[in-house]
N, C-alpha and C positions, 0 to 999 in steps of 0.2 A: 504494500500500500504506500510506500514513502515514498518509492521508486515511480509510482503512479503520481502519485500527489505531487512531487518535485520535478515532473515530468510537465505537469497542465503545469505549474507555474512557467517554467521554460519558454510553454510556448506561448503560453499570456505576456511574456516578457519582450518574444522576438516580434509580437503583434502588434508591440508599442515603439517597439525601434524600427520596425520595416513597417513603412505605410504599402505595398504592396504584398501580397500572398506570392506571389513567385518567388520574389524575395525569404519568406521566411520558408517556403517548401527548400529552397536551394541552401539555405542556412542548415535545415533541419536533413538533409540527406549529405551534406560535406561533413557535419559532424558525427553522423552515423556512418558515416566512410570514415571518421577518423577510430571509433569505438568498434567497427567490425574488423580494421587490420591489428588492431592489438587483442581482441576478443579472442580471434581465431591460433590463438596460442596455448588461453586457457581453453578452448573448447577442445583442442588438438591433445591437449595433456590431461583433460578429466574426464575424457569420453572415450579413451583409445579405440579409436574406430580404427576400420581398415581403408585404404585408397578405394574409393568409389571407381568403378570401369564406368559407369556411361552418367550422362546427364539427368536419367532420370532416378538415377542410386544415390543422388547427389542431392534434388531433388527430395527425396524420400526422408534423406540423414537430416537435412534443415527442416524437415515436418517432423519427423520421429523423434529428433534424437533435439538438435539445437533449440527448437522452440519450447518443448515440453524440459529440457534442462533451463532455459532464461527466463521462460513468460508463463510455465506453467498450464501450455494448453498446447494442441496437437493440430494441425489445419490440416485439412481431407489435402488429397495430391494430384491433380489432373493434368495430361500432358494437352496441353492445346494447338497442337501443329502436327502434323503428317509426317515433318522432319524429325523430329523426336527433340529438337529443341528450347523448346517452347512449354513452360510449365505455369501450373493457375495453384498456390497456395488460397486454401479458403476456410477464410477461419471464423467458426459459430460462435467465439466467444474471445472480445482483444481485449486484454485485460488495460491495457494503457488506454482507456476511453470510460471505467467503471466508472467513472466521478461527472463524466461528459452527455449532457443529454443532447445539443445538438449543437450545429454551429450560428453562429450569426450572418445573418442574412449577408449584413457587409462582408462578410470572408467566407462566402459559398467557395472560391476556388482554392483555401486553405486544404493543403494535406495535412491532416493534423497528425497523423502518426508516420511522417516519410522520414523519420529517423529509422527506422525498422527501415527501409528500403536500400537505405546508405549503410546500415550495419551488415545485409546480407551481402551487398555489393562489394564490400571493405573485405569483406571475410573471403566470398570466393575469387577477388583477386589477386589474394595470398596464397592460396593454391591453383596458383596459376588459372582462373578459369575467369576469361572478362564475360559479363553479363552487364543487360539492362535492365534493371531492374523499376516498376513502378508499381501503384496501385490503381486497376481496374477499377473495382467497384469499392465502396464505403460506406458502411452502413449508417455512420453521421450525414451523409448528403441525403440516404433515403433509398439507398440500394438494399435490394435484399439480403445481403452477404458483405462482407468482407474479400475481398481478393486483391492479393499481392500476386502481378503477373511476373514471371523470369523466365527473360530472353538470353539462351545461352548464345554468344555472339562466336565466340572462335577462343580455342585453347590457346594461351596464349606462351611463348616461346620463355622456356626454361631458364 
């Protein structure tokens, strides 16, 4: 809960310094890219997993394994492309939003949790795998779901 609580203040904070939502979406996924390249150290040392083979094992280990050790919840895993690179995290319950009932009208285009999109990006950049990472749908805007889409772009050179 304090992680939650200290978290809406954050973003109450960057709402007062950035008169724009792009602005604090891009504030709020650089510093989740700076929290997912250090993360993925401790994730790497308290979860001894083994090297995932393909994108969607990979996929799987950030639904199974990352989320359910960080946020305490499990998001269903659908690959959304023919390519097999393309995955849809969806998650029934975002703990970083318990305290939040919805946004304000003036900041409809706020991503209010794209630090989780910079933490997964930060993380699997560190094992070499660059991705695009956003969020599809948001249950704060009025979507039925939560979804964090990840787009695996190309393995990146050792």
């Amino acid at each position: 809960e304090l992680f939650v609580l200290t978290y809406g203040a954050l973003v109450a904070q960057l709402c007062k310094d950035y008169e724009k939502d792009e602005d604090v979406n891009t504030c709020l996924d650089r510093m989740g890219y700076g929290i997912g390249i250090r993360l993925i150290d401790d994730f790497l040392a308290r979860s001894a997993v083994k090297k995932c083979r393909s994108y969607s094992e990979t996929a799987d280990m950030i639904a199974q394994v990352a989320f359910k050790m960080y946020l305490g919840v499990t998001p269903s895993v659908s690959c959304s492309s023919a390519t097999g690179n393309e995955f849809s995290l969806i998650l029934d319950k975002n703990p970083l939003v318990d305290f939040v009932e919805e946004l304000p009208a003036e900041r409809a285009s706020l991503c209010y949790c794209n630090l989780l999109c910079g933490v997964i990006r930060g993380a699997l950049e560190m094992v070499h795998l660059a991705a695009e990472v956003t969020f599809r749908q948001d249950r704060l805007k009025g979507d039925a779901v939560t979804e964090i889409g990840i787009t695996f772009l190309r393995k990146a050179e050792d």
